[in-house]
Every structure is written in structure tokens, then in C-alpha cells.
C-alpha positions as CSV (number, residue, x, y, z in Angstrom):
1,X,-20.4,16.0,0.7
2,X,-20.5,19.7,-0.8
3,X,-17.9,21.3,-2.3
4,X,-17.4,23.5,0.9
5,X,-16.8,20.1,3.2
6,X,-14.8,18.7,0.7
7,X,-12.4,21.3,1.0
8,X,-12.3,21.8,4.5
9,X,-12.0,18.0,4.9
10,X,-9.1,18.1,2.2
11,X,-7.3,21.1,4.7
12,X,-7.8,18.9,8.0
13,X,-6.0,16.2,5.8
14,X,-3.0,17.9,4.4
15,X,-2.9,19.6,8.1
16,X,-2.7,16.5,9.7
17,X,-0.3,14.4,7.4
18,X,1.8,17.5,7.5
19,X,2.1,16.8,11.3
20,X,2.3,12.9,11.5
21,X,5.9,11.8,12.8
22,X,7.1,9.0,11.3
23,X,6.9,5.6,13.3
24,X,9.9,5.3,15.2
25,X,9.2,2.8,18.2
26,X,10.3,-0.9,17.2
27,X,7.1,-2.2,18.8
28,X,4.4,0.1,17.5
29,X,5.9,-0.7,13.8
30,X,5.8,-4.6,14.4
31,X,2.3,-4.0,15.9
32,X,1.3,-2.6,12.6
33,X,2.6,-5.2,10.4
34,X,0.3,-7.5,13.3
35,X,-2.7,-5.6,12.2
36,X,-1.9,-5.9,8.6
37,X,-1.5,-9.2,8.9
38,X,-4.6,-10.0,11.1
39,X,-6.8,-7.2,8.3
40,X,-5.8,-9.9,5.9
41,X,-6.0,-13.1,7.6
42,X,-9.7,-11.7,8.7
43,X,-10.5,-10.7,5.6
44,X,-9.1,-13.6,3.5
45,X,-11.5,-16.3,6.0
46,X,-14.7,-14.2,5.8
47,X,-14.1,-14.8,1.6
48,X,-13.3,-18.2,2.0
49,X,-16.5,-18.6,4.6
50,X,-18.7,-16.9,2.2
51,X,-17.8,-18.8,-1.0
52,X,-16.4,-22.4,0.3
53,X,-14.5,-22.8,-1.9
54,X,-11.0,-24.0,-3.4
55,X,-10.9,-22.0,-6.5
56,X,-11.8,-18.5,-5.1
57,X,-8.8,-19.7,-1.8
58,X,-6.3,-20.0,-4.7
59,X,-7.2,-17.3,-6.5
60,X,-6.8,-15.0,-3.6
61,X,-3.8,-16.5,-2.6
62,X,-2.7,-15.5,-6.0
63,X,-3.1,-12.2,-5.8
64,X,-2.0,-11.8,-1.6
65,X,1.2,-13.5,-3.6
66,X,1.3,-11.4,-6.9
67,X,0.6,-8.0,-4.6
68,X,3.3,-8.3,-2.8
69,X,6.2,-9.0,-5.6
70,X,4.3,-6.4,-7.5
71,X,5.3,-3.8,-4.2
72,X,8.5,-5.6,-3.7
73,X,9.2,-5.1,-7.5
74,X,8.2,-1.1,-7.4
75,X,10.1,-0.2,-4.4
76,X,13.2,-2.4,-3.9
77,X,13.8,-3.6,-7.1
78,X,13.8,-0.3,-9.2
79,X,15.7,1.8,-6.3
80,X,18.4,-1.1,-6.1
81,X,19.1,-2.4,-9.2
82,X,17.0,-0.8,-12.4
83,X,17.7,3.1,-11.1
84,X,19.5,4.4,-7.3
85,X,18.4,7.7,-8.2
86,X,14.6,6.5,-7.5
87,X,13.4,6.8,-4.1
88,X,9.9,5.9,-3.5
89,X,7.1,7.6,-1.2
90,X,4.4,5.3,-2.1
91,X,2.5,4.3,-5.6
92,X,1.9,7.7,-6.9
93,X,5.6,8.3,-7.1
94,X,5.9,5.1,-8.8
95,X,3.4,6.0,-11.4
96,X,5.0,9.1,-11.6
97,X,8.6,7.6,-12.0
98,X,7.0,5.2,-15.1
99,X,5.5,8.9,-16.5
100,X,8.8,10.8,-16.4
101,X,11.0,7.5,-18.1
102,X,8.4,7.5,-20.9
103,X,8.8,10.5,-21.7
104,X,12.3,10.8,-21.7
């Protein structure tokens, strides 16, 4: 990609996530978290198909496990009871949270 795509590719991105709604309808958000959870049921068997075998099934059940008290942790935990003044809008802002309190 040269420099010039790059940029206009970086526009038609900012352009577009400037103009995305958020997800309102109750049945296009539970539809998502039914593709999420099919992306990783699929994705979780075609590991488990490839390497047969019980140590590679609990090790990615440990992290499926981990990843999700690790984003339970960043987001719910830290607004609710660490900080109320923190309200997240995804990992960055996490990172960027962890920055700021060092620094302080």
C-alpha cells in the first residue's frame, strides 16, 4: 500500500466511524454476540481439529477464560469500584488510563 492509499484509506475510515450509529435494535446486538460466539466456537474446533489434542483444548480454554476477566477487569471493575471517573471506549483508553495514573 503507498503512502498515498494509506492515507486515503485512513480518511474513508475516520469518515465512516465518524458516521456509524451506535447499535440500538435488541436483536441486531444479540445477533452480534451470536457471531462472536459462533467466530469462536468455529475457530476454537478448527484448533482443536488441527492439533487433537487435550493440552492445546485447555490451553485455549485458558485463555477464552483469562480474556474475558482480563476485559471484565478493564472495563467494569476499574469504572465501578477502583475509579467512577473512568469511562472506557475500548483498550486504548485503558492503556491510556494506566499512562495517565503512572504518571501522576
Amino acid at each position: 500500500m503507498t503512502v498515498g492509499n494509506r492515507s486515503r484509506f485512513h480518511s474513508h475510515l475516520l469518515h465512516f466511524t465518524k458516521t456509524m450509529a451506535d447499535l440500538k435494535s435488541r436483536q441486531l446486538i444479540y445477533l452480534k454476540g451470536f457471531l462472536f460466539l459462533m467466530i469462536l466456537l468455529i475457530a476454537a474446533g478448527l484448533i482443536l481439529f488441527e492439533t487433537r489434542s487435550w493440552q492445546i483444548a485447555v490451553l485455549l480454554l485458558l485463555v477464552v477464560w483469562a480474556s474475558a476477566r482480563l476485559y471484565y477487569f478493564m472495563f467494569y471493575v476499574i469504572e465501578k469500584y477502583v475509579d467512577p471517573s473512568f469511562k472506557f471506549a475500548g483498550i486504548g483508553s485503558f492503556l491510556q488510563y494506566l499512562l495517565r495514573k503512572k504518571q501522576k
